[in-house]
C-alpha positions as CSV (number, residue, x, y, z in Angstrom):
1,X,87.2,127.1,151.7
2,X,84.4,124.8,150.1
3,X,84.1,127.9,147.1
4,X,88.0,127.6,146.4
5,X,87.7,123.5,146.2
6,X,85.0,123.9,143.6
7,X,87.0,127.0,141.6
8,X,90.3,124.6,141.7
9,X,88.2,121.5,140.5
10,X,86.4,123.9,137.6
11,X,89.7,125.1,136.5
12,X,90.8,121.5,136.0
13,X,87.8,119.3,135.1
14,X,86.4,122.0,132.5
15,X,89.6,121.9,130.4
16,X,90.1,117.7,131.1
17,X,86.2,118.3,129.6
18,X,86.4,119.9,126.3
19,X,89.5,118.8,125.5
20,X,88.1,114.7,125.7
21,X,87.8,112.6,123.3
22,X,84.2,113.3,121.5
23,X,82.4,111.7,118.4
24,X,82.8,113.8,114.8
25,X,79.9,115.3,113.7
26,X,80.6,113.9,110.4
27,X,83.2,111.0,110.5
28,X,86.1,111.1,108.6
29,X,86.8,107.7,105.6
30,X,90.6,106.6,105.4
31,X,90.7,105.5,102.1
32,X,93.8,103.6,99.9
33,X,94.9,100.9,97.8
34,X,97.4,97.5,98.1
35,X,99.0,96.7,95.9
36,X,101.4,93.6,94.6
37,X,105.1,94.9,93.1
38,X,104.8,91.9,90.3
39,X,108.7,93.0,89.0
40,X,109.7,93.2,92.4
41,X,111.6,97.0,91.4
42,X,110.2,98.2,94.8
43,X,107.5,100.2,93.1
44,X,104.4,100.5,91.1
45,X,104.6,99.7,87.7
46,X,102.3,99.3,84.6
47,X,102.3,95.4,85.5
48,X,101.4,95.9,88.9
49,X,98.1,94.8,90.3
50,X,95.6,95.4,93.2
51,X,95.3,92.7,95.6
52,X,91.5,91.5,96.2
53,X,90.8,90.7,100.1
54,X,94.0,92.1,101.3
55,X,93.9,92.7,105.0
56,X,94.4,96.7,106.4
57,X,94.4,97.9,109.7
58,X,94.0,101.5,111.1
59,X,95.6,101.6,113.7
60,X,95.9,105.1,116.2
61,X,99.0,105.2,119.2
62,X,99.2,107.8,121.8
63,X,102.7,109.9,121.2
64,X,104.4,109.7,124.4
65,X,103.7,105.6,125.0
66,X,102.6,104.3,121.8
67,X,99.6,102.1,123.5
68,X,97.2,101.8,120.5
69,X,93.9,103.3,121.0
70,X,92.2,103.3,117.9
71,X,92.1,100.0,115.5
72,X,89.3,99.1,112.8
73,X,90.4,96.2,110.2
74,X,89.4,96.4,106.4
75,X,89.4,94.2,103.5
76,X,90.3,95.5,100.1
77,X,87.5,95.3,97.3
78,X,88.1,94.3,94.0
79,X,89.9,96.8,92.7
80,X,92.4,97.0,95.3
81,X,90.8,99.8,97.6
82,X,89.7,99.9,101.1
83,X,87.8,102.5,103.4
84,X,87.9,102.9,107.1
85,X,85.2,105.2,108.9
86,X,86.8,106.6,112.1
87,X,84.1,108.1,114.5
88,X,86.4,110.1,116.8
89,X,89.3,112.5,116.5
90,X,92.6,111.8,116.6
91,X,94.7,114.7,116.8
92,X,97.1,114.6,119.2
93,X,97.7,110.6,118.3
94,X,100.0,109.1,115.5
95,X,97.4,107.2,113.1
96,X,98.5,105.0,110.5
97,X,97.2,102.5,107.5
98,X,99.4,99.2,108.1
99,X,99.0,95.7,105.9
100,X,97.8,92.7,107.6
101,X,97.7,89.7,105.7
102,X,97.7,89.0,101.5
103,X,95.3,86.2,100.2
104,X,97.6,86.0,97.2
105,X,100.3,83.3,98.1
106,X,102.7,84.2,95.3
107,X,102.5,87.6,96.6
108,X,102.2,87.9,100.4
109,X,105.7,89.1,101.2
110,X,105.6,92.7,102.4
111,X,107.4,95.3,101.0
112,X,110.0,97.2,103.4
113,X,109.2,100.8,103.2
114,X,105.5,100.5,102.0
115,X,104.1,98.5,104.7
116,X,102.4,101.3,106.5
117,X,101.1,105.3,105.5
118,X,100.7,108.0,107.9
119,X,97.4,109.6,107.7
120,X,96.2,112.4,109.6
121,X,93.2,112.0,111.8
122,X,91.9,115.2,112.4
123,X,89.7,118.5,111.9
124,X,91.7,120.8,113.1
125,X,94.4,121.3,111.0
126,X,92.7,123.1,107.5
127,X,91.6,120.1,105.7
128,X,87.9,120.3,104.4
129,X,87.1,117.1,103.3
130,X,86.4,114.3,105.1
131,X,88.4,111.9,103.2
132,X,92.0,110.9,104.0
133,X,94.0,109.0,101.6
134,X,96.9,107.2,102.6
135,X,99.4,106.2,100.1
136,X,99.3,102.9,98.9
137,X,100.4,99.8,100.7
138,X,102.4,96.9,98.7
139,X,103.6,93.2,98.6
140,X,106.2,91.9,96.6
141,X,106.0,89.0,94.5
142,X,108.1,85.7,95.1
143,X,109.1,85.7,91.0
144,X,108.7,88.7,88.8
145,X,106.8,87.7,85.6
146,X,108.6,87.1,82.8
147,X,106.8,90.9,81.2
148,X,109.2,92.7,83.7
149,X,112.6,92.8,81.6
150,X,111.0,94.7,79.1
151,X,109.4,97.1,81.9
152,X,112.8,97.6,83.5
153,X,114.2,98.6,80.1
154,X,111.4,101.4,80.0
155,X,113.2,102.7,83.5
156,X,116.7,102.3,82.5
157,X,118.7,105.6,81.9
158,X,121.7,106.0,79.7
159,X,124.4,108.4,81.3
């Protein structure tokens, strides 16, 4: 009786085992970019610019309750970019860039439909690099600058 116990206990804890959550032997880097829609036309532009000191979160839910179990903030650098190193792997868990906060008052509304990226935390799915790059992430101005008429004209279409 004691042998079957301990067969019945290996045939659950070994799989509950290797399939745990363990560290990546070399991390993986979430990288992107936030950016401000100065012409408010809902995308990026030639007179759209990178937001210094934006706020980012990486955030990680579990599918079937969406409790978060992952999260690392990050600030955006000069140029508009930001990197997240994530330790662990993620693949059975939806993982995604979302914007925080905007230091630029005339630009700290965020933009419906580019307020968050999916990005796929994983090894196992093919990728070889390390890096994942999620799309990029934007606010929209309160006033387009006065540049933006002759922008739009550049995306008007005759029909």
């Amino acid at each position: 009786m004691a042998r079957l116990l301990i067969l019945l206990a290996l045939c659950v804890l070994v799989p509950a085992y290797v399939s745990a959550v363990r560290p990546l032997k070399c991390p993986l880097v979430v990288h992107g970019k936030v950016f401000c829609d100065t012409c408010r036309l809902g995308f990026e532009t030639p007179a759209t610019t990178y937001i210094t000191g934006a706020k980012v979160r990486v955030v990680c839910k579990t599918r079937d309750s969406l409790q978060p179990v992952f999260s690392c903030d990050a600030f955006t650098d000069s140029t508009g970019s930001y990197s997240v190193t994530v330790a662990y792997d993620h693949e059975d868990q939806i993982c995604e860039s979302v914007l925080i906060s905007s230091p630029q008052k005339n630009c700290a509304a965020i933009m419906p439909g580019r307020e968050r990226a999916n990005v796929i935390l994983t090894n196992n799915n093919g990728i070889i690099s390390y890096n994942r790059f999620a799309n990029n992430l934007g606010f929209v101005r309160d006033e387009p600058l006065a540049a933006c008429t002759n922008i739009k004209k550049l995306y008007e279409e005759e029909v």
